[in-house]
ROPA-246731 format. One record per atom (N, C-alpha, C, O, CB): x, y, z. Coordinates in steps of 0.05 Angstrom, whole numbers, plus 5000, padded with zeros to 4 digits. Glycine has a CB too. Layout:
REM ROPA-246731
XYZ;...
REM end
This chain:
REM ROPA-246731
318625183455;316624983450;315424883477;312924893480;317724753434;317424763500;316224673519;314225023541;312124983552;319224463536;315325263542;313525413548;311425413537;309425413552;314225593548;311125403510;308825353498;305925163507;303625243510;309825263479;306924943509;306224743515;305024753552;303124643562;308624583506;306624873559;306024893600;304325113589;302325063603;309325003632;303125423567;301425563572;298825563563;297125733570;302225723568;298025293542;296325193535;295225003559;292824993563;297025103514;296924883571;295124623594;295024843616;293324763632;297124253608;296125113624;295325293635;292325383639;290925393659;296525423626;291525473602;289525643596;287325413600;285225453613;289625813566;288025143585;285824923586;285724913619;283825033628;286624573568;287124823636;284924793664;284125043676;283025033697;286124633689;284925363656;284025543683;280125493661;277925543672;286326043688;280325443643;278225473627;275325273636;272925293633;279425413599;278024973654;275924863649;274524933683;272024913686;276424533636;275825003703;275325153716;272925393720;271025393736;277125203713;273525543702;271125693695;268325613690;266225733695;271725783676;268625393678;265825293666;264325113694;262025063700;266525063633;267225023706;265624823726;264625053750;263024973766;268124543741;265525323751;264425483773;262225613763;260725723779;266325683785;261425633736;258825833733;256825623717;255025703702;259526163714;257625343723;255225103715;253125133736;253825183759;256424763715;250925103730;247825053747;248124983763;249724803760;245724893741;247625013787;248124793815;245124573816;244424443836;248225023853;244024573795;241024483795;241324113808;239923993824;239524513755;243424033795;243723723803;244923613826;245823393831;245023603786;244823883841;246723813863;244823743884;242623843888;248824053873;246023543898;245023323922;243323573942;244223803944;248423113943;240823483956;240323653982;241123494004;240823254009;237323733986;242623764021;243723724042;242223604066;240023704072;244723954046;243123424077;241623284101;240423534120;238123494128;243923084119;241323684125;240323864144;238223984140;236924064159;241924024150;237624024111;235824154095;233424074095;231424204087;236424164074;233623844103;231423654096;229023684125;229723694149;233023304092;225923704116;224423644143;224323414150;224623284129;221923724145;224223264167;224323014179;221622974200;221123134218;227322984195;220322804195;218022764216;217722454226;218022274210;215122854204;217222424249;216422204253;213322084254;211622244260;217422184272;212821904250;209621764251;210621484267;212521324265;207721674213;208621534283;208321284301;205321104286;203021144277;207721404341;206420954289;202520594280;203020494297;204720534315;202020264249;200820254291;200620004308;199419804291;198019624299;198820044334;200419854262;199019614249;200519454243;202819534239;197619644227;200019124240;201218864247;202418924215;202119044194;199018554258;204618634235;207618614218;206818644186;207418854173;209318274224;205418414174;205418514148;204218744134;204818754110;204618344138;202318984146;201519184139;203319404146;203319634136;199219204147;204319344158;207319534170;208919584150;209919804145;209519394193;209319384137;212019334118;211119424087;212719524071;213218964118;208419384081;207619564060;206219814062;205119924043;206319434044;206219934096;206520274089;209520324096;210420534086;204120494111;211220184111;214620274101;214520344070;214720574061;217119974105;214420174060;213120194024;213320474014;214620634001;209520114020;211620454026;209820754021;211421014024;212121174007;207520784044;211821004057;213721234063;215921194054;216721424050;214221294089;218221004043;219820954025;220221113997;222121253988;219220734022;217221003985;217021233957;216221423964;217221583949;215421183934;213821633989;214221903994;217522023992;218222203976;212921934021;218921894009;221622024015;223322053992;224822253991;223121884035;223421873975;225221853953;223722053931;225022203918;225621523943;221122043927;219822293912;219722533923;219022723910;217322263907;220722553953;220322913961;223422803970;223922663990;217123083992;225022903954;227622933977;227723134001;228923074021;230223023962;226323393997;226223574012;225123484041;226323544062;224823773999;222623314041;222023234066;222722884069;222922724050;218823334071;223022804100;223422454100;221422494131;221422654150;227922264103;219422214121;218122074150;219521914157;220321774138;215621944150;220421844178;221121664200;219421444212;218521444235;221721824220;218821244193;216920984214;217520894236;219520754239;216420724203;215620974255;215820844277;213620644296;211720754306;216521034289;213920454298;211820154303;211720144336;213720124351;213619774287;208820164345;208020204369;205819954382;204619824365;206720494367;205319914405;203719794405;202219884409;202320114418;203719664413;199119684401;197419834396;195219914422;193420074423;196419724374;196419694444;193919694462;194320044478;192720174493;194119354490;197320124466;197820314491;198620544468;199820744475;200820214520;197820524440;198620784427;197721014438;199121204445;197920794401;194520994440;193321294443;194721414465;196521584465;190021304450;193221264488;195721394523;197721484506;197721714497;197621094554;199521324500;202221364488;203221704474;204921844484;202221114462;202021754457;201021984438;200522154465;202322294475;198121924415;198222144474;196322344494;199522434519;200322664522;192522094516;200522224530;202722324544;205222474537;206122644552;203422154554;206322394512;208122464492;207122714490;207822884506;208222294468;205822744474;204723044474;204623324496;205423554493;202222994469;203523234511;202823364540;205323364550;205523584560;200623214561;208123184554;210623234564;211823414543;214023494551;212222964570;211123534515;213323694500;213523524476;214523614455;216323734516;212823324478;214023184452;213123044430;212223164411;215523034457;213222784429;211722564410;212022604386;213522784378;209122534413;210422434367;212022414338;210022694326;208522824340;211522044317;210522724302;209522974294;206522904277;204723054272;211823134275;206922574269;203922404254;203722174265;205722034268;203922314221;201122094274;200421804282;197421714266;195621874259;200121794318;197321444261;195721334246;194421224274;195821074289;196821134220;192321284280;190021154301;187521074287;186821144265;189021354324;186720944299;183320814304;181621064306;181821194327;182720614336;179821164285;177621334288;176521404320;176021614330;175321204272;176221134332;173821184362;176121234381;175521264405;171320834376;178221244376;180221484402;180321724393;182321824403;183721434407;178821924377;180422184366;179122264392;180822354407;179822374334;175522264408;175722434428;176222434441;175622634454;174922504434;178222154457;180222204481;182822394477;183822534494;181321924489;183622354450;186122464438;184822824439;186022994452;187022304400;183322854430;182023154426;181823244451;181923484456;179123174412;181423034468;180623184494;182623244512;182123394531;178623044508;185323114509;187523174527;189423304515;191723314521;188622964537;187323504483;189523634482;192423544460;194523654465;190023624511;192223404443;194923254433;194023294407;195723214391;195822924442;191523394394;191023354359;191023644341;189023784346;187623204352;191923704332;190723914309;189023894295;188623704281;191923994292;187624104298;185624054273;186324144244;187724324234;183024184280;184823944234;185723924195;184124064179;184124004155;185423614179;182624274188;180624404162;182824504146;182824504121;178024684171;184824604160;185624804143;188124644124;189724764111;186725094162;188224414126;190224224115;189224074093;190623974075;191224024135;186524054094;186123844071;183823884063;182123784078;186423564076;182923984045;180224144027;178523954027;178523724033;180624243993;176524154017;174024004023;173023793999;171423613999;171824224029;174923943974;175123713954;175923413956;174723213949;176623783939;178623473969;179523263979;178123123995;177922883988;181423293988;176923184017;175723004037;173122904011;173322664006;174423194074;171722994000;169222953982;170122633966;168822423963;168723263955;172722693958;173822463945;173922143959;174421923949;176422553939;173122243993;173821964008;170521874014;168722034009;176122004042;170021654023;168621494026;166521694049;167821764069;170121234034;164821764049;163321964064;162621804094;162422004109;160322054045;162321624106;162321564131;165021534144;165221544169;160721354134;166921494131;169621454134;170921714152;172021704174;171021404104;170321984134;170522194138;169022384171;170022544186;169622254112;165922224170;164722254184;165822124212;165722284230;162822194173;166621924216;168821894233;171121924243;172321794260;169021804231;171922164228;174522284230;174522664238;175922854234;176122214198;171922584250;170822874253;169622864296;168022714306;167322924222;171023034305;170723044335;168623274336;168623404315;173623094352;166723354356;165423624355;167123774376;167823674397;162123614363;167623984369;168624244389;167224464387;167224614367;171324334385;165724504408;164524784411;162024734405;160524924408;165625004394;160824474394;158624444374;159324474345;157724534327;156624634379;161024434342;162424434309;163724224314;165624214329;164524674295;162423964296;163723874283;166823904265;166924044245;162323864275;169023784274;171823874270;173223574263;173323344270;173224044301;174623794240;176223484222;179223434239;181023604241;177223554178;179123204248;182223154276;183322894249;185822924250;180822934328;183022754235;184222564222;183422624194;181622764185;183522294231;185522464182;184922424150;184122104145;185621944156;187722504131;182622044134;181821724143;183321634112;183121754091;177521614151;184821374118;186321304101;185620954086;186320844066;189021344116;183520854112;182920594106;180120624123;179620834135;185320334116;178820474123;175720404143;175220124146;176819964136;172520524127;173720054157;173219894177;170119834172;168820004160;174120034205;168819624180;165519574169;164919254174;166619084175;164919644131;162519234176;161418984179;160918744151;161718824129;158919074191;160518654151;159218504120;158418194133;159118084154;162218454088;156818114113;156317804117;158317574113;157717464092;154217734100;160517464125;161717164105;159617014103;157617004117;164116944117;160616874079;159516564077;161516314069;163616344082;157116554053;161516134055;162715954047;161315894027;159115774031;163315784063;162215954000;159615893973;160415643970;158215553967;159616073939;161915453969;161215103972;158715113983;156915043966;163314903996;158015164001;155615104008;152815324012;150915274027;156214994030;153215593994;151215753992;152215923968;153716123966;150415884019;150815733950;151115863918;150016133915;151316273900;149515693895;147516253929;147416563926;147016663951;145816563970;145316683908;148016853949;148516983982;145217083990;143617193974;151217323982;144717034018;141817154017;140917494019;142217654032;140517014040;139317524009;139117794008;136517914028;135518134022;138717863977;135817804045;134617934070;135117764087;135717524083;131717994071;134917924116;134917794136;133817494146;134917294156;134017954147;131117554138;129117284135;130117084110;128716884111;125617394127;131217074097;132316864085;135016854098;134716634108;132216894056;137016924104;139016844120;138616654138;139616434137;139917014131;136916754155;135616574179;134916194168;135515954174;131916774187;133016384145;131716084133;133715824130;133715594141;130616124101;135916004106;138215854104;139615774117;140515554113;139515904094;140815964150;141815864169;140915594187;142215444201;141816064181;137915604180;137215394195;136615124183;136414904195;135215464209;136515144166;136914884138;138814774135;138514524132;136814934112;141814884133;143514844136;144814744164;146414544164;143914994126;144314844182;145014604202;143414374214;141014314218;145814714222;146414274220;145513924235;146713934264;149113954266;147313594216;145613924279;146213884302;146013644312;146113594336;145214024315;145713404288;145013224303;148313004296;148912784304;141413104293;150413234273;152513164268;154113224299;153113364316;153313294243;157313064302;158013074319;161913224313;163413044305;157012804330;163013464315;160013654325;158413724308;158513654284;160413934337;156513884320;154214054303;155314234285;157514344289;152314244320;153714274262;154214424246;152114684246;149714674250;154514264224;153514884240;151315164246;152415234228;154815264222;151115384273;148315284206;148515424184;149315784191;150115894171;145715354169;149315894204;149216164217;150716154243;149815984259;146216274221;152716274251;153916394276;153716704280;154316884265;156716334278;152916704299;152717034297;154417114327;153817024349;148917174296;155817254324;156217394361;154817634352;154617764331;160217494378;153517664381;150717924384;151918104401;150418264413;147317834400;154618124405;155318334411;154418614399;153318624377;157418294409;154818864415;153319014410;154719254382;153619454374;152719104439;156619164376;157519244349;157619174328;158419304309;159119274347;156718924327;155118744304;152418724301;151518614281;155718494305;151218804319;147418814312;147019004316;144619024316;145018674327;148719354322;146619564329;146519754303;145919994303;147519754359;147419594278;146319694253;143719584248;142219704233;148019644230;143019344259;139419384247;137619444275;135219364277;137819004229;138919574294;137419784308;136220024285;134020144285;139419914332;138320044266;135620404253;134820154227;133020234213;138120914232;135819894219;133419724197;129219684215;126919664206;135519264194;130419704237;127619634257;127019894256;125219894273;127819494291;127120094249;126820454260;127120534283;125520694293;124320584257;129820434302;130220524324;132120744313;133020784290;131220314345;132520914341;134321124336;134021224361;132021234375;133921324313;137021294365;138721444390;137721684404;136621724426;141521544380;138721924371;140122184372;136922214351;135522014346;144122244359;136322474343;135522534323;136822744309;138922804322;133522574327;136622884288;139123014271;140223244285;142523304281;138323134241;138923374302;139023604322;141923474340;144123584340;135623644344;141123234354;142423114368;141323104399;142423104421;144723224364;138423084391;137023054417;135722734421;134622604404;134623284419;136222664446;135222374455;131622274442;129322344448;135222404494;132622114426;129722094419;130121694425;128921554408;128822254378;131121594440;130821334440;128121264450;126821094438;132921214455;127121374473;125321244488;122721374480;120721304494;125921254518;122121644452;120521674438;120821584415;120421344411;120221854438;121621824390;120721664363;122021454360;120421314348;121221794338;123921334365;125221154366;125420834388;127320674391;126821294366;123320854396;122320754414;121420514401;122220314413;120620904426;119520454376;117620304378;120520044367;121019814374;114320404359;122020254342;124220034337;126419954352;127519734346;125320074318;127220064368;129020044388;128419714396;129919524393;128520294414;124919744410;124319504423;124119244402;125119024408;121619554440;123019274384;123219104363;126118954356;126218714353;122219264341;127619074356;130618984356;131218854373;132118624370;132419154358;130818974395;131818824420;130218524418;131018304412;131019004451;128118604424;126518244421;127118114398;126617874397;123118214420;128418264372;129218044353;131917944364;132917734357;129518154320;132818054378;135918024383;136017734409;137817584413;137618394397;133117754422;132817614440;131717344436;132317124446;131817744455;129417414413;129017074401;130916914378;130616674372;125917054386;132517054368;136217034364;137316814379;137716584374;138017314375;137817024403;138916904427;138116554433;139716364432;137817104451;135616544437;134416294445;133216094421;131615924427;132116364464;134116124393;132816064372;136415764376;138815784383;132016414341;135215634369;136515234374;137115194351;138414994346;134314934386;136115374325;137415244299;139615474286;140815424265;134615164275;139815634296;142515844300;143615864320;142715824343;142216104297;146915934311;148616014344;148216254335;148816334313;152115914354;147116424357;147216654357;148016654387;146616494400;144716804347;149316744397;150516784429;152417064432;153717154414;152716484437;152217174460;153917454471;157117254472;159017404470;152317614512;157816974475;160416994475;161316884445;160616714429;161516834500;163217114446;164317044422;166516894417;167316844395;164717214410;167416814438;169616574429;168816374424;170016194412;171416484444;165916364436;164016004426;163816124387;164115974368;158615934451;163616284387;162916334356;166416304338;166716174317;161116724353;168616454352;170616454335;171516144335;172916064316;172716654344;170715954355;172115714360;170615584338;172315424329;172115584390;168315554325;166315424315;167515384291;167915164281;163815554315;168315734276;168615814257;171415704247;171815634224;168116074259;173715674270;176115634262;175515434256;176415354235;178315664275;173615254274;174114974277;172114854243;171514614241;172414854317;171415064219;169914944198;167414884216;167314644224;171414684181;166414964221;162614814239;161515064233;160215134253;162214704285;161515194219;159615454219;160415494182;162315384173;160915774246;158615654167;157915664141;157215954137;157816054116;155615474135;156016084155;155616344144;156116544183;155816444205;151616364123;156816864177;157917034195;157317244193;157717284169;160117044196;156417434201;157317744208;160117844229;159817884253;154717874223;162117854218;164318074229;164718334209;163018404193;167417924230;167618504215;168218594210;170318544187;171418324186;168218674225;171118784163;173118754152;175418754156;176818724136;173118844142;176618784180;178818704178;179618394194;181818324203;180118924188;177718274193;177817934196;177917844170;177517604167;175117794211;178417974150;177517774125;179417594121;178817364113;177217904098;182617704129;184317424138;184117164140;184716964127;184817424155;182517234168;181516974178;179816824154;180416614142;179517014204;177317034152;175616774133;178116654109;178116434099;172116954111;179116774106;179916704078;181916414087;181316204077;181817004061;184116434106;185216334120;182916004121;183915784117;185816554143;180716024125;178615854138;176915774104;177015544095;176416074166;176115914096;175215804075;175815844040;174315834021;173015864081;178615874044;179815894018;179016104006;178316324014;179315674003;179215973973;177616163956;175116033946;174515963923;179316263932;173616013970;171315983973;169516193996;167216194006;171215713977;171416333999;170616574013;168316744000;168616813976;173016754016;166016804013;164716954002;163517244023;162417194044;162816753991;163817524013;163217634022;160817864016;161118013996;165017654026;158717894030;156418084011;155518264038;155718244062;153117873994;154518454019;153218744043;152318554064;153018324064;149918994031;151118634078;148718534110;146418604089;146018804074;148718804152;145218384093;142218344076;140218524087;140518504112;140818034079;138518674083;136118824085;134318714106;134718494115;134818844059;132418844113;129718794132;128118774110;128018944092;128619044156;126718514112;124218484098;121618704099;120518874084;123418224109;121218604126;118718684150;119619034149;117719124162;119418494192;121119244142;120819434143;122719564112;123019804107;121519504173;123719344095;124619374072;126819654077;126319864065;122119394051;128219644089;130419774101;132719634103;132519414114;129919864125;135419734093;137519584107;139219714129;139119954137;139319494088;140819504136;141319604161;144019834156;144919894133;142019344184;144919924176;146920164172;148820154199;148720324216;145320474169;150819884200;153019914206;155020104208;156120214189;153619814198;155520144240;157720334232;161320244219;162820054220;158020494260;161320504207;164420524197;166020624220;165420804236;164920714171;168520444218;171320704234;173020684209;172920564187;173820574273;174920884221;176620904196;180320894220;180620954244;175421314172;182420784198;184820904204;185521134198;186521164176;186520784197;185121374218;186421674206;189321764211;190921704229;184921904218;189421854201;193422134194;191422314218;189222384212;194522424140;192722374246;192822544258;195922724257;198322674251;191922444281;194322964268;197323184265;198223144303;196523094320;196023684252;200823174308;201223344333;200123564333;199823684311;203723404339;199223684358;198423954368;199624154370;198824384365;197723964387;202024064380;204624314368;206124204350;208524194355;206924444390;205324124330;206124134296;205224484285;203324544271;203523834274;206624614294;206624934289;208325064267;208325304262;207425064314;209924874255;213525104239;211724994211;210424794205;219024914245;212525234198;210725184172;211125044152;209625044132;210225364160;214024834153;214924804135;214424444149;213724254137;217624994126;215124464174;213324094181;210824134166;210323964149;212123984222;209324304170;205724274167;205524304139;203524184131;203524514184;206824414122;207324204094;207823974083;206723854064;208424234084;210423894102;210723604099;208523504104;206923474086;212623484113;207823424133;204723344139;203123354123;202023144119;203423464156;202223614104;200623564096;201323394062;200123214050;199423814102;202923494057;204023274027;204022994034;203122824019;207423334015;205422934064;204522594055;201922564066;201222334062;206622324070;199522734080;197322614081;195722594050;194122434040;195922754102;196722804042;196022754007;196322503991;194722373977;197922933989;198822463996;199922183980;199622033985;199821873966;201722103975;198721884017;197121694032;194521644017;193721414012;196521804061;193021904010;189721793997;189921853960;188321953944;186422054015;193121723955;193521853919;192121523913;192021323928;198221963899;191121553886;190421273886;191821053884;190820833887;189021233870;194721083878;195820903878;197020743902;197920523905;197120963864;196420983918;197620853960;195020653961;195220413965;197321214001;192320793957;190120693964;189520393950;188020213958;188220903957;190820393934;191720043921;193219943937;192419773952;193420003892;196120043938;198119943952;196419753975;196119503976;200120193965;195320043996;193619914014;190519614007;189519464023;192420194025;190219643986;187519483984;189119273982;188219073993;185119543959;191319243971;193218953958;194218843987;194218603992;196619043932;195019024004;195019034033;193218804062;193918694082;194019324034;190118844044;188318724055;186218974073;184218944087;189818484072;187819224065;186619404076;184119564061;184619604037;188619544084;181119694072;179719794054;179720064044;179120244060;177819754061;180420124022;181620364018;178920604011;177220603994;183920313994;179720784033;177420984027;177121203996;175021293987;177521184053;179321233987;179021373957;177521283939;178221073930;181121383942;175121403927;172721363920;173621353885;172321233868;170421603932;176721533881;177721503847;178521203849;178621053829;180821743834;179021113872;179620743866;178220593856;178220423873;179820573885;176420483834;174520423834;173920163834;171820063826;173720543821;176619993844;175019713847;175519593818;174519363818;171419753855;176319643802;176219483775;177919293781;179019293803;177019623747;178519063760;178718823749;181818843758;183018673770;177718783716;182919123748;186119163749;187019253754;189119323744;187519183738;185719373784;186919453814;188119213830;189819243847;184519583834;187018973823;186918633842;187518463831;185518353821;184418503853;189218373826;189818013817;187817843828;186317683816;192717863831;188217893857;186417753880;183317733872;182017933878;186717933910;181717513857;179017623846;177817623877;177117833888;177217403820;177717393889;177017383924;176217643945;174217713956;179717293937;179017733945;179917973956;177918223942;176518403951;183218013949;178818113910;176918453900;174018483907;172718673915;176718523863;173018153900;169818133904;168918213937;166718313944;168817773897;171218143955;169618323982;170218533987;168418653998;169818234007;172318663984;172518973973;170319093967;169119253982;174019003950;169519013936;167319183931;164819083954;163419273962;166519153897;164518943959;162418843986;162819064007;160919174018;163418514002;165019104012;165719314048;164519514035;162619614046;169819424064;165519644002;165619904003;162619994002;161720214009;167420003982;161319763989;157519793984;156219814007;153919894011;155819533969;158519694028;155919694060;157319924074;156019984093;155619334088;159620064071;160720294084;158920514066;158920744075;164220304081;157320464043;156620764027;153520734040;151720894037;157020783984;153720554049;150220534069;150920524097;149220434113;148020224064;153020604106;153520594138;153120804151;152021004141;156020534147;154120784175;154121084190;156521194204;157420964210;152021084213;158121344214;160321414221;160921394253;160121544271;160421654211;162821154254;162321004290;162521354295;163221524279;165720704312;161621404322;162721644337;164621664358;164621514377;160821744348;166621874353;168621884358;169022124386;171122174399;169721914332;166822224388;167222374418;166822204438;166021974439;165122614424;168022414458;169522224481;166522144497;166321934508;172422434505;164422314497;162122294510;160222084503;158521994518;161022524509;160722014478;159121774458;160321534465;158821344461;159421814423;163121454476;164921344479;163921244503;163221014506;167121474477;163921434519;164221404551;161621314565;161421134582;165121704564;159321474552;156621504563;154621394539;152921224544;155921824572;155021484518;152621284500;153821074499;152620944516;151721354470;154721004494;155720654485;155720444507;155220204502;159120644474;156520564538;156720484559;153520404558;153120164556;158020664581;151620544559;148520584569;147420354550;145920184561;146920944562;148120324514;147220184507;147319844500;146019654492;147120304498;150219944511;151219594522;149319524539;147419384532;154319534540;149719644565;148119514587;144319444575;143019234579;148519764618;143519634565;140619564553;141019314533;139619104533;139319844536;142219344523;143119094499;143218884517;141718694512;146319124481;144418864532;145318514544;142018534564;140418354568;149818474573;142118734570;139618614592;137318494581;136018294590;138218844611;136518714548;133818534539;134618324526;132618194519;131818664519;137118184518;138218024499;138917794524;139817584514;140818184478;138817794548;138617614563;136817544588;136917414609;140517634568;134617734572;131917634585;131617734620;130017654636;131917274582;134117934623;133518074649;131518314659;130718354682;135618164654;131018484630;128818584626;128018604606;129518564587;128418744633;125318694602;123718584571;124818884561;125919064574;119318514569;124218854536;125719084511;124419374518;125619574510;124818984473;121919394532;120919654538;122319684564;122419924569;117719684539;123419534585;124019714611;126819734596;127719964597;123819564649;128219574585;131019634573;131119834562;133119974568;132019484555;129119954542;129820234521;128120414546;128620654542;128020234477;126720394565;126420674590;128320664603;129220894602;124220684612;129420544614;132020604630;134620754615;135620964623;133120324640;135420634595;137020754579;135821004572;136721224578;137720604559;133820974559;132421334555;133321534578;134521754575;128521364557;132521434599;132521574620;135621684625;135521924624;131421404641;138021604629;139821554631;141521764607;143121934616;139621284632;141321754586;141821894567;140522174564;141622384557;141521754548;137622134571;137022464585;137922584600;137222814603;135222514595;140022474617;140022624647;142922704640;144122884651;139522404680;144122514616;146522754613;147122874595;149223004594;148722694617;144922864571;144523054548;142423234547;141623324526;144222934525;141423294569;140023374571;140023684557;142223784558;139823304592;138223854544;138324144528;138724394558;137224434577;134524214503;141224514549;141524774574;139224934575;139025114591;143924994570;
REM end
């Protein structure tokens, strides 16, 4: 009986044995080693940091096969940072930059290019100036170096306590700006602040019909573009000297105004909306940049965008999948929420802004505001030569007719001049 008994608990564990060696291995854990691993370096502040951890959190846990590595940089020294990293052998394998560094980054050498990473469907799906900014020229081709994941844009604040409809041209802004203040309160109150810096007014350079480049990409400032060029400038200059607006080149007299409640309506950028909000509750109001009367044109601010760049030797085929799967899942619509809830503007065009993407009604109402004046913008430029030499040339013309050092025609000949001599056609 007891043999019996020892050849049954025999047969039962060689049996159960058996079954546990020719069961599926399907549920079995992947091995750490197995796994691709990449790093991404940012530079975006503490609380936007922590909801793309978020992010890369649920990439990693949905791809076990691949894991990103967040890594938080500063921002004044990312690009260098990247550009040296690279060029010594190394650096992370993804970095999220600012659109207007790709052609320093392109130019020393540290980016891959993305045609072959992310279709043309896909890019169609993002915000079209967004994209346009995430594009360097090489060779004379235009070349996709980023995936743009958020953008960047101008808009009007106001404070609707005190401006029940937002104005819808230029010439009524003004009107209202100047009705609205008292300067004879202590301090003054300014219905309108404007800083006239040259990245906040050189979108209604093409509302006046000025223009740079023409589509070719030949200097047409100090021809067709000539008559509006100057027109701008002298609007920008009786701006300047106009006593019932602050319109002024320093902008800390404008941010101090604003913190300080003495100002009612603004042109910045979107990613100040913080601030306003911070400043005027939810009484924040945000709308496109109002139109040109006088030429019934609006203006066309540029966009930048935050792009997914690749490393340059990101070469083994199985990183440049990973790479490319989380640049995928970065623009799925649900990251592109993540991000809008963020405070960030999300370029995925399937986002659409409804009611129950946002709790935040505030937040959603200037949202859809960025995304209406980014689908009328233009794509900042991101080569290193536009960087270096146009932008340089049109500062200096900007402040000179805008401070009455020369009138708006020797300002747009000199600069003409100047931009011919180094774009000139071989």
């Amino acid at each position: 009986m007891r043999c019996q008994f020892l050849f049954r608990r025999l047969l039962l564990l060689w049996l159960l044995v058996f079954i546990s060696c020719s069961a599926p291995p399907a549920s079995a854990p992947l091995n750490r080693s197995d796994r691709v691993i990449l790093r991404l370096w940012h530079a975006w502040p503490a609380a936007e940091g922590r909801v793309l951890q978020t992010l890369v959190d649920q990439f990693n846990q949905t791809h076990p096969q691949w894991q990103i590595i967040v890594q938080a940089r500063p921002a004044v020294s990312l690009p260098m940072d990247v550009a040296t990293a690279v060029n010594e052998g190394g650096g992370p394998h993804l970095v999220i930059v600012q659109s207007h560094t790709l052609g320093m980054l392109v130019s020393a050498g540290a980016l891959r290019p993305l045609d072959d990473l992310i279709s043309a469907s896909e890019l169609n799906s993002l915000i079209p100036a967004a994209t346009g900014a995430a594009r360097v020229t090489v060779g004379d081709q235009p070349t996709l170096f980023g995936l743009p994941i958020s953008f960047d844009t101008l808009a009007l604040y106001y404070n609707r306590a005190n401006v029940l409809q937002p104005p819808g041209s230029v010439e009524e802004l003004l009107l209202t700006g100047r009705a609205l203040t008292d300067r004879e309160r202590v301090p003054p109150v300014w219905g309108f602040a404007y800083n006239l810096a040259l990245d906040r007014t050189i979108g209604y350079l093409y509302a006046f019909g000025g223009r740079v480049f023409d589509e070719n990409g030949a200097v047409v400032l100090g021809d067709g573009g000539r008559a509006g060029a100057e027109r701008w400038l002298a609007w920008l200059s009786e701006l300047y000297r106009d006593e019932r607006v602050l319109a002024t080149l320093d902008g800390v007299v404008v941010d101090r105004v604003l913190q300080a409640r003495e100002a009612i309506m603004t042109i910045d950028w979107a990613h100040a909306q913080a601030e306003y909000r911070a400043i005027w509750n939810d009484q924040l109001g945000v709308t496109p940049l109002p139109k040109l009367n006088a030429t019934d044109r609006p203006p066309q601010p540029y966009v930048q965008a935050d792009v997914i760049v690749v490393n340059a030797r990101l070469t083994d085929q199985a990183e440049q999948a990973a790479a490319q799967a989380f640049m995928r899942f970065m623009i799925e619509v649900s990251s592109q929420r993540a991000l809008l809830a963020a405070g960030r503007q999300p370029t995925q065009l399937a986002l659409q802004l409804s009611d129950t993407d946002l709790d935040d009604r505030v937040q959603l109402a200037a949202a859809r505001a960025f995304r209406a004046q980014a689908q009328q913008g233009l794509p900042m430029p991101a080569d290193r030569l536009a960087n270096e030499v146009v932008w340089t040339t049109l500062v200096d013309m900007h402040l000179s007719a805008v401070r009455g050092l020369l009138t708006p025609e020797q300002a747009v000949t000199i600069a003409d001049e100047i931009l011919r001599s180094r774009f000139a056609p071989p």
